[in-house]
mmCIF entry with sequence, helices, sheets and N, C-alpha, C, O atoms, coordinates in Angstrom:
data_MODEL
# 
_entry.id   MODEL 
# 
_entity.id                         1 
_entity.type                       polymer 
_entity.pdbx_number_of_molecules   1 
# 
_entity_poly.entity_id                      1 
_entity_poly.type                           'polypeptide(L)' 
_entity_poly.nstd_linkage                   no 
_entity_poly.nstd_monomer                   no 
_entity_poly.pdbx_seq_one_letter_code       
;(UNK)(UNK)(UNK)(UNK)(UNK)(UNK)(UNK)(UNK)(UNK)(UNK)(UNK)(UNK)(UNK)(UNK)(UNK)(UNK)
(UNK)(UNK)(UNK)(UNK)(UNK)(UNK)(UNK)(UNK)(UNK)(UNK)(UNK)(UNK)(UNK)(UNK)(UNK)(UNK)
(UNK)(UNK)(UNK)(UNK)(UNK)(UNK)(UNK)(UNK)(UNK)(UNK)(UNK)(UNK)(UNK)(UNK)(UNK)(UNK)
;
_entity_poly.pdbx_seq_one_letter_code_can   XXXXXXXXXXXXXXXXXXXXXXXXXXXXXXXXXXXXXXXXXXXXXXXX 
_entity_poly.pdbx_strand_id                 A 
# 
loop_
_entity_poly_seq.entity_id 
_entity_poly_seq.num 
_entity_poly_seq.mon_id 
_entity_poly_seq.hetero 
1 1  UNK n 
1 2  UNK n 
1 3  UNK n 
1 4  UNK n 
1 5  UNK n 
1 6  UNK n 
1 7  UNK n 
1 8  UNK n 
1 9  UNK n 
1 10 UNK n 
1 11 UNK n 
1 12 UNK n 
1 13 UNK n 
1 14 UNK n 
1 15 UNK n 
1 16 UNK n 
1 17 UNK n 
1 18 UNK n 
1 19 UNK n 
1 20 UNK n 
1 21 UNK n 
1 22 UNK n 
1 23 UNK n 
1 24 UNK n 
1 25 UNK n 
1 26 UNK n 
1 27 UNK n 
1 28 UNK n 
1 29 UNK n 
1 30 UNK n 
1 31 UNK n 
1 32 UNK n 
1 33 UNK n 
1 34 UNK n 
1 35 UNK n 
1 36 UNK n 
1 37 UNK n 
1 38 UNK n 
1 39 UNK n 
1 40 UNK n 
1 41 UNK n 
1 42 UNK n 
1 43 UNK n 
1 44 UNK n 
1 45 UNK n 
1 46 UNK n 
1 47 UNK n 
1 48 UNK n 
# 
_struct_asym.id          A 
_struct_asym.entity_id   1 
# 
loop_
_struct_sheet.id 
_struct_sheet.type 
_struct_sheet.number_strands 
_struct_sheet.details 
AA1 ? 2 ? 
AA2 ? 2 ? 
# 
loop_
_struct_sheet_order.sheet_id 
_struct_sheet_order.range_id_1 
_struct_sheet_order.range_id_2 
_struct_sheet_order.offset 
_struct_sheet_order.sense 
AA1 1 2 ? anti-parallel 
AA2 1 2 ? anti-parallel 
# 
loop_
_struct_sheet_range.sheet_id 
_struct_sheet_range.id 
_struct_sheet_range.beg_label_comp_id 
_struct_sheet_range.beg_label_asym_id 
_struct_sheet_range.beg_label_seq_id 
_struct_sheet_range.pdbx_beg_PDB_ins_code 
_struct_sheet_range.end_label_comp_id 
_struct_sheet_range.end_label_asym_id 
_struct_sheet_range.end_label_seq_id 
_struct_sheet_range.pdbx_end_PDB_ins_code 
_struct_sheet_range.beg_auth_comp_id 
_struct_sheet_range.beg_auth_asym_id 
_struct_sheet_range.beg_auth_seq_id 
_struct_sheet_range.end_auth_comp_id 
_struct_sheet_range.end_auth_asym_id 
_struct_sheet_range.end_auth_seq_id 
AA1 1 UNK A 5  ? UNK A 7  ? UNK A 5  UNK A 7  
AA1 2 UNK A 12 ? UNK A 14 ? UNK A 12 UNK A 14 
AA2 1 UNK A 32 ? UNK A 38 ? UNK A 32 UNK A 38 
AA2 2 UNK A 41 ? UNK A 46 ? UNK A 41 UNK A 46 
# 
loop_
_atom_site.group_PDB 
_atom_site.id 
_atom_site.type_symbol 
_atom_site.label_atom_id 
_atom_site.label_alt_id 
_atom_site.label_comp_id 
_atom_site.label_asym_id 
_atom_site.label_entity_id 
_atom_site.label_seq_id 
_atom_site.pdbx_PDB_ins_code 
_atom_site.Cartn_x 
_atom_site.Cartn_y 
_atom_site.Cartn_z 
_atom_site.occupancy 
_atom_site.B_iso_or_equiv 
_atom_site.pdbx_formal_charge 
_atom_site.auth_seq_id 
_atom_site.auth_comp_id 
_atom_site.auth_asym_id 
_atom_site.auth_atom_id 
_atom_site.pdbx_PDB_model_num 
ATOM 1   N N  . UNK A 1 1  ? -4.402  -8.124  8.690   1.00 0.00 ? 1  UNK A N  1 
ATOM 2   C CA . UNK A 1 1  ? -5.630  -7.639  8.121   1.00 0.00 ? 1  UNK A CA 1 
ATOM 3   C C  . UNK A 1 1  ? -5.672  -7.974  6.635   1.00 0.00 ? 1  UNK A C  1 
ATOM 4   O O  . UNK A 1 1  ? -5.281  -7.303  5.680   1.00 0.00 ? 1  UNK A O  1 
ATOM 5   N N  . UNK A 1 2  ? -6.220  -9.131  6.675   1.00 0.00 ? 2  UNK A N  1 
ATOM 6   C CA . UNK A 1 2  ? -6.394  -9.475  4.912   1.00 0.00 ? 2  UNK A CA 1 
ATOM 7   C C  . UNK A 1 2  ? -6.785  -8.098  3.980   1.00 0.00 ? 2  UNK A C  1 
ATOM 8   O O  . UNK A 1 2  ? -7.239  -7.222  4.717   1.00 0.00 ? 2  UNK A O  1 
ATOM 9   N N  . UNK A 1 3  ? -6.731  -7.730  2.711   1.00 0.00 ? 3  UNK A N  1 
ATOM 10  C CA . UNK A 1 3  ? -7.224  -6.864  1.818   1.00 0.00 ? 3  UNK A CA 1 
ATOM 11  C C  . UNK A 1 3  ? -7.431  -7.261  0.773   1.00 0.00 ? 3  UNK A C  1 
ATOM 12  O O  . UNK A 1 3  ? -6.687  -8.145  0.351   1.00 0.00 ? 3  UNK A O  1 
ATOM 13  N N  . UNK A 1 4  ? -8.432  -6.809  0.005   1.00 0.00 ? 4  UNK A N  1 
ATOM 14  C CA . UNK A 1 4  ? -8.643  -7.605  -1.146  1.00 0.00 ? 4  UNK A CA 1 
ATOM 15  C C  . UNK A 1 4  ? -8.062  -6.366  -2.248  1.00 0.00 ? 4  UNK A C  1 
ATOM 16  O O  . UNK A 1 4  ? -7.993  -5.160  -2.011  1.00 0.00 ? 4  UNK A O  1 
ATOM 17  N N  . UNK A 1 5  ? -7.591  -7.245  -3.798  1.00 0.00 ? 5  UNK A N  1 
ATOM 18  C CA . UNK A 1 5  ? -6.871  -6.471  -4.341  1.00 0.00 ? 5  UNK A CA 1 
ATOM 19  C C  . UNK A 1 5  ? -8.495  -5.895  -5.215  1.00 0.00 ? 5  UNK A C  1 
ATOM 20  O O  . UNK A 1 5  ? -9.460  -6.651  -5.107  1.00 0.00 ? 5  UNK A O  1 
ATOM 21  N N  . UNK A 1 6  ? -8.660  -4.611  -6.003  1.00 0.00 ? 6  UNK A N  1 
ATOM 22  C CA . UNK A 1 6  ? -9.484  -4.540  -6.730  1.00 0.00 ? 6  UNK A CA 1 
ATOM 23  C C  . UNK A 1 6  ? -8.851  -4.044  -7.961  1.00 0.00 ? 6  UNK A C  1 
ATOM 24  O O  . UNK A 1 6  ? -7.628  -3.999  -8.099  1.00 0.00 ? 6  UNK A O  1 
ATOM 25  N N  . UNK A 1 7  ? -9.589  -3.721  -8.738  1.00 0.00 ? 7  UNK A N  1 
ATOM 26  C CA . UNK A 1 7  ? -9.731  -3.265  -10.202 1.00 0.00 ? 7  UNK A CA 1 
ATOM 27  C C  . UNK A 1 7  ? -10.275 -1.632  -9.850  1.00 0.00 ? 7  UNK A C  1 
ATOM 28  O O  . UNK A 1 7  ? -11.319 -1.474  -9.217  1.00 0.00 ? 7  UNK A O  1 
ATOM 29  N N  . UNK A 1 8  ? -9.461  -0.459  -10.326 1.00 0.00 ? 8  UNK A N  1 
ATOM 30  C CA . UNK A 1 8  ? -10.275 0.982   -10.824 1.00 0.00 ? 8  UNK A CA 1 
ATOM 31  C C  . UNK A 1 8  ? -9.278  1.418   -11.384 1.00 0.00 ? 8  UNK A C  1 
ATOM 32  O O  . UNK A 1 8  ? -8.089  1.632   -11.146 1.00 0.00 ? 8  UNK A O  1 
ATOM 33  N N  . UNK A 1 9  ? -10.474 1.569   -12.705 1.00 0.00 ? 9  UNK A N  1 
ATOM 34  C CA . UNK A 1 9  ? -10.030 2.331   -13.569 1.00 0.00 ? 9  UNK A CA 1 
ATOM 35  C C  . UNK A 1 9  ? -8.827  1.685   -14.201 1.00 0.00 ? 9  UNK A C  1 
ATOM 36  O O  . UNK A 1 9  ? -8.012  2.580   -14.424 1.00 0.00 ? 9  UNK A O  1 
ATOM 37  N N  . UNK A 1 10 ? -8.431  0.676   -14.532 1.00 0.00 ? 10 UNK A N  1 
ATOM 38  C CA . UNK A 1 10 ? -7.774  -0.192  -15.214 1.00 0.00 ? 10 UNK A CA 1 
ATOM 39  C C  . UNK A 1 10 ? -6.084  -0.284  -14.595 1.00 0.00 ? 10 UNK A C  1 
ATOM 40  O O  . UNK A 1 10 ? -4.992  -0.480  -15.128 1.00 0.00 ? 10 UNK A O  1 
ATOM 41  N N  . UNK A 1 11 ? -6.590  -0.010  -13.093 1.00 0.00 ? 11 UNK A N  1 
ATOM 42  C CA . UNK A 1 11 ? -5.437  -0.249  -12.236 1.00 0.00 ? 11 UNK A CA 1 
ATOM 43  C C  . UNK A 1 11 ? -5.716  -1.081  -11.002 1.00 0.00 ? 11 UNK A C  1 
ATOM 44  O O  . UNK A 1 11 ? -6.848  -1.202  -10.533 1.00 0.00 ? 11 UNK A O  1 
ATOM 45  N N  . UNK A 1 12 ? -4.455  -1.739  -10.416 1.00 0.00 ? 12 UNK A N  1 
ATOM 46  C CA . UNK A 1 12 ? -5.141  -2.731  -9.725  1.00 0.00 ? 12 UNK A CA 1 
ATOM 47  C C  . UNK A 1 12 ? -4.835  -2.236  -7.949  1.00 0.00 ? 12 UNK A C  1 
ATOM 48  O O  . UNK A 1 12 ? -3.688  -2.100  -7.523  1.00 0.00 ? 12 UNK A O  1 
ATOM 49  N N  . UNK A 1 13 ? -5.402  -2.137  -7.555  1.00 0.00 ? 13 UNK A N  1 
ATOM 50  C CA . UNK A 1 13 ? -5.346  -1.277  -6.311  1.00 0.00 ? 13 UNK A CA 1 
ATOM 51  C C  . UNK A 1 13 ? -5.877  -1.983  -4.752  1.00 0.00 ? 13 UNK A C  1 
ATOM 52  O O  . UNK A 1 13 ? -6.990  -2.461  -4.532  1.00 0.00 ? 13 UNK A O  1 
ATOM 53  N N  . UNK A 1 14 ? -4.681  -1.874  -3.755  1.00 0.00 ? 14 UNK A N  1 
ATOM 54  C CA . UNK A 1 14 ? -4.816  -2.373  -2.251  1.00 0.00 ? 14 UNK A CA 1 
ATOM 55  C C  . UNK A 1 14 ? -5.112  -1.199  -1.407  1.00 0.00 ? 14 UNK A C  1 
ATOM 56  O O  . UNK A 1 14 ? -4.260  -0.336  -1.197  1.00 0.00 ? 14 UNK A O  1 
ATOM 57  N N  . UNK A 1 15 ? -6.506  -1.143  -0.840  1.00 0.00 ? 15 UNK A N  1 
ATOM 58  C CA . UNK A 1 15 ? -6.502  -0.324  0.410   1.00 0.00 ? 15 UNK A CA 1 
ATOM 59  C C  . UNK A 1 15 ? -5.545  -0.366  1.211   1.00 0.00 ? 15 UNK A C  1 
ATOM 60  O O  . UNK A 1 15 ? -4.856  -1.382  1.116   1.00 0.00 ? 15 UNK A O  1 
ATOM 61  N N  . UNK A 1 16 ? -5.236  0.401   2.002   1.00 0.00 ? 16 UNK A N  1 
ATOM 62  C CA . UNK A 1 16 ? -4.547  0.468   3.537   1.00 0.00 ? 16 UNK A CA 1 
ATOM 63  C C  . UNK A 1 16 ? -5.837  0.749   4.678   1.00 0.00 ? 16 UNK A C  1 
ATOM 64  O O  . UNK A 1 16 ? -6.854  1.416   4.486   1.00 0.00 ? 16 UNK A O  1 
ATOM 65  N N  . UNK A 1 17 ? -5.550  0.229   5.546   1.00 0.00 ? 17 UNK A N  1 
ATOM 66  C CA . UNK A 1 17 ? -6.830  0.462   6.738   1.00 0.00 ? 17 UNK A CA 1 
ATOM 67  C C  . UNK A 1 17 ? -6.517  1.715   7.316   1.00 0.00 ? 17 UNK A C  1 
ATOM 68  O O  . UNK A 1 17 ? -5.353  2.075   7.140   1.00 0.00 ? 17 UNK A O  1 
ATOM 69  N N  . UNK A 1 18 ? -7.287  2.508   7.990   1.00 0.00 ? 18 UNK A N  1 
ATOM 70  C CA . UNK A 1 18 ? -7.324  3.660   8.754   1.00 0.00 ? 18 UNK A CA 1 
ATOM 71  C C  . UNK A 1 18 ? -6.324  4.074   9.993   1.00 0.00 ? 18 UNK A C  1 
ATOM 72  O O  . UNK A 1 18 ? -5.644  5.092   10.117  1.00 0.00 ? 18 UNK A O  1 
ATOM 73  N N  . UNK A 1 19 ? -6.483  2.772   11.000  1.00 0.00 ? 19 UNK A N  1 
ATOM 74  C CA . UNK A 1 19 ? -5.346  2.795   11.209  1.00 0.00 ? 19 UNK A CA 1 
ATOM 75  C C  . UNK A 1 19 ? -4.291  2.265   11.265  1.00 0.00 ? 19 UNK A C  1 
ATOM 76  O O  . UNK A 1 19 ? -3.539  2.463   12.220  1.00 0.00 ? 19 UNK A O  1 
ATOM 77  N N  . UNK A 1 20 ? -4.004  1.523   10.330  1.00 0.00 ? 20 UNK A N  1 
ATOM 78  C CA . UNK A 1 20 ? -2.108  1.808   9.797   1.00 0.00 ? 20 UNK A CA 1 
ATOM 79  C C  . UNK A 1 20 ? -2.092  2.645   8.937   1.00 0.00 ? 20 UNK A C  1 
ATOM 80  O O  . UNK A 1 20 ? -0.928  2.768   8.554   1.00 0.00 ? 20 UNK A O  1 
ATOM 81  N N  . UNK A 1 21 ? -2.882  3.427   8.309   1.00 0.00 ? 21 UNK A N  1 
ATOM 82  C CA . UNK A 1 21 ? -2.311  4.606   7.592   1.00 0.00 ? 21 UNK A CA 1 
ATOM 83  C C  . UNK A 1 21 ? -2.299  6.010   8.876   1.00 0.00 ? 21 UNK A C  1 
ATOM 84  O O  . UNK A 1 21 ? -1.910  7.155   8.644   1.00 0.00 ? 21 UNK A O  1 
ATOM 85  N N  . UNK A 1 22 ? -2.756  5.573   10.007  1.00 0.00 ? 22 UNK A N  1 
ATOM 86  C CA . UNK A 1 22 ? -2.850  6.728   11.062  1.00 0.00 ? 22 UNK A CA 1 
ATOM 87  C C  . UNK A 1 22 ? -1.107  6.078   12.167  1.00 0.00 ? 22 UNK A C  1 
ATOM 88  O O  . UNK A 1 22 ? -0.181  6.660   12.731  1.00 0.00 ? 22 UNK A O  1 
ATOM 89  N N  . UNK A 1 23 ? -1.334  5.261   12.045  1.00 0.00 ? 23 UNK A N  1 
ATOM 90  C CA . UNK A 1 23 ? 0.007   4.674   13.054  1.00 0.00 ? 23 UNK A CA 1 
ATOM 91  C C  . UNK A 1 23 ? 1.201   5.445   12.333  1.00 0.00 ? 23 UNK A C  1 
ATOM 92  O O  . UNK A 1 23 ? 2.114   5.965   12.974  1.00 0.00 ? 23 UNK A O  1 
ATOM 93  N N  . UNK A 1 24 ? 1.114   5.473   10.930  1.00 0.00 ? 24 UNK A N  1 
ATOM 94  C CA . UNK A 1 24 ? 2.588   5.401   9.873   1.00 0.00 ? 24 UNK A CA 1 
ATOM 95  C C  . UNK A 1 24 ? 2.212   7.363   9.340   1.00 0.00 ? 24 UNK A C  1 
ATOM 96  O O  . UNK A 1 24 ? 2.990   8.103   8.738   1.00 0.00 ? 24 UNK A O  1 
ATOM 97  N N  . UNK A 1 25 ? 1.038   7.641   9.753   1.00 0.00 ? 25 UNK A N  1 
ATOM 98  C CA . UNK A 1 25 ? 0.716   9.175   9.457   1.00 0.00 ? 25 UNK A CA 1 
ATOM 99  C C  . UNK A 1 25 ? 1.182   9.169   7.556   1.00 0.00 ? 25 UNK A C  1 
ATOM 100 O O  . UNK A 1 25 ? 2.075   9.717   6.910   1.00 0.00 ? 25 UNK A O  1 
ATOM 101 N N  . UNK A 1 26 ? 0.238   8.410   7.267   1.00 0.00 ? 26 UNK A N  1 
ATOM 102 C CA . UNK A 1 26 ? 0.034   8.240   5.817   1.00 0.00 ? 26 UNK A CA 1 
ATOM 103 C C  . UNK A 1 26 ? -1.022  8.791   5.385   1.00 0.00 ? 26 UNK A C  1 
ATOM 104 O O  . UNK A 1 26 ? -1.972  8.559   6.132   1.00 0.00 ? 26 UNK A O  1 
ATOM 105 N N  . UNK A 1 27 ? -1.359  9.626   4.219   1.00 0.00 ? 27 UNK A N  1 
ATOM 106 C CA . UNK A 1 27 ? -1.838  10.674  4.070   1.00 0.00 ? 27 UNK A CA 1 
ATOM 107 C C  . UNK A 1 27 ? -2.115  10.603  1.645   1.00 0.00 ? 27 UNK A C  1 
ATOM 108 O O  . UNK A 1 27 ? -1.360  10.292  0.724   1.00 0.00 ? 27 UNK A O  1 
ATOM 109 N N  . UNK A 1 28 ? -3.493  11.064  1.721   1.00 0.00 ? 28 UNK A N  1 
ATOM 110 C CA . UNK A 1 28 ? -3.396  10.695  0.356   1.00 0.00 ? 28 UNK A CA 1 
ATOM 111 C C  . UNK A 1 28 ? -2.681  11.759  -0.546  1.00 0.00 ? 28 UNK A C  1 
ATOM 112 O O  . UNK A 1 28 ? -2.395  12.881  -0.128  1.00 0.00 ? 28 UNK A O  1 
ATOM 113 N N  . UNK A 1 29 ? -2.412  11.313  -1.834  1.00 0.00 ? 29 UNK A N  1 
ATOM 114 C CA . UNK A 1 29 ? -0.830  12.068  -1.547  1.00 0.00 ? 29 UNK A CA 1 
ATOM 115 C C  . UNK A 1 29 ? 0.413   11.273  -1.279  1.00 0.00 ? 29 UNK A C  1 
ATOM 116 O O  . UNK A 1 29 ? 1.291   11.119  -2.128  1.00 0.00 ? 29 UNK A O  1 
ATOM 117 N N  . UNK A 1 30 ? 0.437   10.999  -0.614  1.00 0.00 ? 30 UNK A N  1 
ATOM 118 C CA . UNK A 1 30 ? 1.957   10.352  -0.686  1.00 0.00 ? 30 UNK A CA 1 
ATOM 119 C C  . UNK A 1 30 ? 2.368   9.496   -1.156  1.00 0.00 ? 30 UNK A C  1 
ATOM 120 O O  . UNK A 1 30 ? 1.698   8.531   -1.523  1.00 0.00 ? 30 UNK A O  1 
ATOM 121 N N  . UNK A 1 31 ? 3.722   9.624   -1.287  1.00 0.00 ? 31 UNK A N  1 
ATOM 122 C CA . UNK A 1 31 ? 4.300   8.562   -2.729  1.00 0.00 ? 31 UNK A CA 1 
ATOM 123 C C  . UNK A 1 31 ? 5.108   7.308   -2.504  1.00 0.00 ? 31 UNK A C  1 
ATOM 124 O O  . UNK A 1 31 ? 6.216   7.576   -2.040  1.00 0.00 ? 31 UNK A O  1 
ATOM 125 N N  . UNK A 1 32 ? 4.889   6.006   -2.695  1.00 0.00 ? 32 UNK A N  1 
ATOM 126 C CA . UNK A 1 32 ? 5.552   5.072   -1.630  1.00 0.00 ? 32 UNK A CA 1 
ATOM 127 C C  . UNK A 1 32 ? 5.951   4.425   -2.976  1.00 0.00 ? 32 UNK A C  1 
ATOM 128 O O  . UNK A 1 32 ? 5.284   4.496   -4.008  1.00 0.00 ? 32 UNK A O  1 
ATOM 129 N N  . UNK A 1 33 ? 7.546   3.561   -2.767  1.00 0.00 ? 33 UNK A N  1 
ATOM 130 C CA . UNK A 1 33 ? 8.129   2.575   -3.443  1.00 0.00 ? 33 UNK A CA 1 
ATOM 131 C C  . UNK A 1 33 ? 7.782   1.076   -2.849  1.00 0.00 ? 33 UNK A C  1 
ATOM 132 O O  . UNK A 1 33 ? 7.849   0.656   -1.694  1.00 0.00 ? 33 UNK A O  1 
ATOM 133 N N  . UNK A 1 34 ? 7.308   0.301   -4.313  1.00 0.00 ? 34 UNK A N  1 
ATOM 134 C CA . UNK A 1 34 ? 7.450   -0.904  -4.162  1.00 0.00 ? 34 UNK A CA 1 
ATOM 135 C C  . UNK A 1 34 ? 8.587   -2.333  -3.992  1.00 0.00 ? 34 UNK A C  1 
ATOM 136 O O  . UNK A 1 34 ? 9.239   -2.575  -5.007  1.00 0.00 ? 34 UNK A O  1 
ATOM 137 N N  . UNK A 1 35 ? 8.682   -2.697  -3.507  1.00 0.00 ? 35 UNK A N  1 
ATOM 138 C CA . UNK A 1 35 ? 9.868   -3.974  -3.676  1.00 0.00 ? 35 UNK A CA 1 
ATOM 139 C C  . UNK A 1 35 ? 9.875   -5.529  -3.584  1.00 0.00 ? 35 UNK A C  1 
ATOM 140 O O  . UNK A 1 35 ? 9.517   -6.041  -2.524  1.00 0.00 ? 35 UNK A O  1 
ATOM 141 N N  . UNK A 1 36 ? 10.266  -6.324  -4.646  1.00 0.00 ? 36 UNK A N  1 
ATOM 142 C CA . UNK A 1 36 ? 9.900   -7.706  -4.112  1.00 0.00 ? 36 UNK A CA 1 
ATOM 143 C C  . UNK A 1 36 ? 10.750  -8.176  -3.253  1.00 0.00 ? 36 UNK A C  1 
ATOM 144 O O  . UNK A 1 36 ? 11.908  -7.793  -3.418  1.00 0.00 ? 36 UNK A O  1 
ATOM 145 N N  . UNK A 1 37 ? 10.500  -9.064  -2.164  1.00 0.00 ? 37 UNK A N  1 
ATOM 146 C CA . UNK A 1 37 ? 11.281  -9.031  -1.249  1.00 0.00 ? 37 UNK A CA 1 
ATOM 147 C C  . UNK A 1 37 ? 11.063  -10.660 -1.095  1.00 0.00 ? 37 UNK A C  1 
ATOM 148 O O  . UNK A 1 37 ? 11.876  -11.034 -0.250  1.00 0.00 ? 37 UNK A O  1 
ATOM 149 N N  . UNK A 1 38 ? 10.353  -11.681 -1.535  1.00 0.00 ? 38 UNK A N  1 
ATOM 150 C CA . UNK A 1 38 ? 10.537  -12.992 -2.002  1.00 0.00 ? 38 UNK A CA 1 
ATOM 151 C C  . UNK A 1 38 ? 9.593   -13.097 -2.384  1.00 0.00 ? 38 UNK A C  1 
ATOM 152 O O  . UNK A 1 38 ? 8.915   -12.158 -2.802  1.00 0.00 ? 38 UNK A O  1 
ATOM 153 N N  . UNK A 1 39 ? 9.199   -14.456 -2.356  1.00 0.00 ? 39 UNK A N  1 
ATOM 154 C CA . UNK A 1 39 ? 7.827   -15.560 -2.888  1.00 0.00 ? 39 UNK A CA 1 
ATOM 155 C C  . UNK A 1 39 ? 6.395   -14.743 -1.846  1.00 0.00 ? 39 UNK A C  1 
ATOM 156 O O  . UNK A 1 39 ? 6.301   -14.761 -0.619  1.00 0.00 ? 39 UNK A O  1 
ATOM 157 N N  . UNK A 1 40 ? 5.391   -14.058 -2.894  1.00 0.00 ? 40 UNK A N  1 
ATOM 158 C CA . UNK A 1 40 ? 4.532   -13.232 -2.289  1.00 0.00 ? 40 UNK A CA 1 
ATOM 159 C C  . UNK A 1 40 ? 4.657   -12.401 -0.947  1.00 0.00 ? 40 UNK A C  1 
ATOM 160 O O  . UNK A 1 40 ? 3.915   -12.352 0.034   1.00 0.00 ? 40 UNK A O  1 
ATOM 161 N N  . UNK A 1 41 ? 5.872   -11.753 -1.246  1.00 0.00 ? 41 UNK A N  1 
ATOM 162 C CA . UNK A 1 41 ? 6.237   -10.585 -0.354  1.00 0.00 ? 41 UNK A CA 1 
ATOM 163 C C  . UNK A 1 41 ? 7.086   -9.281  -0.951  1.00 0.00 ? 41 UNK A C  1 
ATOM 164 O O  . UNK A 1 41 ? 8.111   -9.290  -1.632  1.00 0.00 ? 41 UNK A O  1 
ATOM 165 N N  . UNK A 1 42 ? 6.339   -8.207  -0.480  1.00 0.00 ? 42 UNK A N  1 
ATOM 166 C CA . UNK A 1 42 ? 6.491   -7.209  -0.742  1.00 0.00 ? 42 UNK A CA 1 
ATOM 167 C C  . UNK A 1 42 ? 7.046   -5.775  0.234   1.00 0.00 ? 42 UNK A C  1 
ATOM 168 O O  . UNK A 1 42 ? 6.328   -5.577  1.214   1.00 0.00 ? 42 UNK A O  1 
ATOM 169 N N  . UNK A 1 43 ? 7.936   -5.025  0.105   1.00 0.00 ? 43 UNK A N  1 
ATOM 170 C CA . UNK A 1 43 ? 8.289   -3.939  0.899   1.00 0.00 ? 43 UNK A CA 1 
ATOM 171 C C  . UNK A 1 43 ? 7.280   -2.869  0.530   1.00 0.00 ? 43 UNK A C  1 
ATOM 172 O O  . UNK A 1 43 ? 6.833   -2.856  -0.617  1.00 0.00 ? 43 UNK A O  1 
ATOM 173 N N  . UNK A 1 44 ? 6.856   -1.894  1.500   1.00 0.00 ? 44 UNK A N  1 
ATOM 174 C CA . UNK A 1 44 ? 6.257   -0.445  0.943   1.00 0.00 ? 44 UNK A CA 1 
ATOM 175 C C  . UNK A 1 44 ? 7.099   -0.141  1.789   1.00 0.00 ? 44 UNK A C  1 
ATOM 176 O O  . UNK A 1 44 ? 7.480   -0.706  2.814   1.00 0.00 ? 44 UNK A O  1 
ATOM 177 N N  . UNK A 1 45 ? 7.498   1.229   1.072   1.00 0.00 ? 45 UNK A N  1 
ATOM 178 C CA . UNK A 1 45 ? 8.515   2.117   1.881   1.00 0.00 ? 45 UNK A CA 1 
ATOM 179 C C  . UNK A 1 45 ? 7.765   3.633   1.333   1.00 0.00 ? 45 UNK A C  1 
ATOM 180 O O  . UNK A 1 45 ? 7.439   3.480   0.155   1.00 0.00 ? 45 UNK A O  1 
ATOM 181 N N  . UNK A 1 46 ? 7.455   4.829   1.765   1.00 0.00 ? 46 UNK A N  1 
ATOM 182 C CA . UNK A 1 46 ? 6.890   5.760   2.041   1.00 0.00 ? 46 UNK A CA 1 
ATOM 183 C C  . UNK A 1 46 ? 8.154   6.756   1.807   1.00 0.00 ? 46 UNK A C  1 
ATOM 184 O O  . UNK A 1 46 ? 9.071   6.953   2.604   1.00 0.00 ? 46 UNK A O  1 
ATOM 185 N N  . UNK A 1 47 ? 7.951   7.433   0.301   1.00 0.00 ? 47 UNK A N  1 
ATOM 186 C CA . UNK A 1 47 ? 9.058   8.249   0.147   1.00 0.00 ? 47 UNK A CA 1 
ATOM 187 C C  . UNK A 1 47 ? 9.309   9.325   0.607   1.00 0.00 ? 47 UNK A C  1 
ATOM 188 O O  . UNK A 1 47 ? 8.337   10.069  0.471   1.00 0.00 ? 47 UNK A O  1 
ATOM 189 N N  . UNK A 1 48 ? 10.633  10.079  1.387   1.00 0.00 ? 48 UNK A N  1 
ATOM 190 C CA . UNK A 1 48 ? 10.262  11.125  1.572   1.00 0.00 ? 48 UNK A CA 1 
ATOM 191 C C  . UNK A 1 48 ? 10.943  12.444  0.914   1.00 0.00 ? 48 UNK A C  1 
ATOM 192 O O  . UNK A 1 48 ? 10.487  13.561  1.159   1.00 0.00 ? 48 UNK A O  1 
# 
């Protein structure tokens, strides 16, 4: 599912779709770590 990155509020911000934030029971609020993981790839990991 492509996403486009945007601009708010002078931060740069990726939706998550409805459901993979319902598959992974992701919830706003919650606090996830970033990681580079190579050449345009990235980990989210969902802290708990």
């Amino acid at each position: 599912m492509p996403q486009k990155l945007r601009e708010v509020g002078g931060c740069l911000v990726i939706t998550i779709p409805r459901p993979i934030a319902n598959l992974y029971k992701f919830k706003a609020g919650d606090m996830f770590e970033l990681e580079p993981i190579g050449i345009n790839e990235l980990k989210l990991k969902k802290q708990v």
